[in-house]
Residue, then its C-alpha position, 0 to 999 in steps of 0.5 A: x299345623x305345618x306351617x307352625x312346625x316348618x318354621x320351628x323345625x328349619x330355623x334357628x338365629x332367626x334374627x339373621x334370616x332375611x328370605x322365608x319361603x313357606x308355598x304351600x305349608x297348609x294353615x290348619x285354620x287358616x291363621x298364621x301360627x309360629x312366625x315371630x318378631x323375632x324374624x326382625x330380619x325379615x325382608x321376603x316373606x311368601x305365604x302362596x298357597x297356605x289356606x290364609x284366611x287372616x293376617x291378624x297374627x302377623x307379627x310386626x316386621x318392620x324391614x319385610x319389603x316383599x310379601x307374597x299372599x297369592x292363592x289364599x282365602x283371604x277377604x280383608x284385614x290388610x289394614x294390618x299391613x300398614x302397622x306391621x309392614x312399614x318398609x313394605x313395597x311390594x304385596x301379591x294378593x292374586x287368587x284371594x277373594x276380595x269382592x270389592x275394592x274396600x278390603x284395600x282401605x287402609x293400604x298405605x302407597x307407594x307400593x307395587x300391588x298385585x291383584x291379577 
């Protein structure tokens, strides 16, 4: 899974780490693996291009305000987002494949939502 070996092989003191830029680190079953709490730091997090199919093993990053999920699989399960992302202002979900406006019950305003 390149995604999972990515995050281990390019960081360590990832308590500092502020920006993580994964575009394109192909999910082998479409979760997301090797992301932590321990990237409490976090406030930019893009995951363009992965093959996401879930947010299910999305860690609890309680500064992230930036989450880009642009041209993923993925159909629902943002509920998650309310309880794991609190700080979070701005999400991208352009090229994913929700089919109707019920996947964003449980998304939490204000906050910039891209879905174009």
């Amino acid at each position: 899974d390149t995604q999972h070996v990515r995050i281990h092989l390019d960081l360590s003191g990832r308590s500092c780490v502020v920006e993580l830029l994964l575009d394109s680190c192909l999910s082998a079953d479409g979760e997301l693996e090797g992301l932590s709490e321990d990237f409490s730091a976090l406030e930019v997090l893009s995951l363009c291009n992965t093959g996401l199919k879930s947010l299910s093993k999305l860690p609890s990053l309680p500064k992230l305000k930036r989450l880009e999920l642009s041209d993923n699989v993925l159909t629902s399960g943002l509920e998650v987002l309310a309880e794991k992302c609190p700080a979070l202002s701005y999400l991208n979900l352009s090229g994913n494949s929700f089919k109707d406006l019920s996947a964003f019950k449980g998304l939490f305003p204000p906050f910039y939502l891209v879905l174009v």
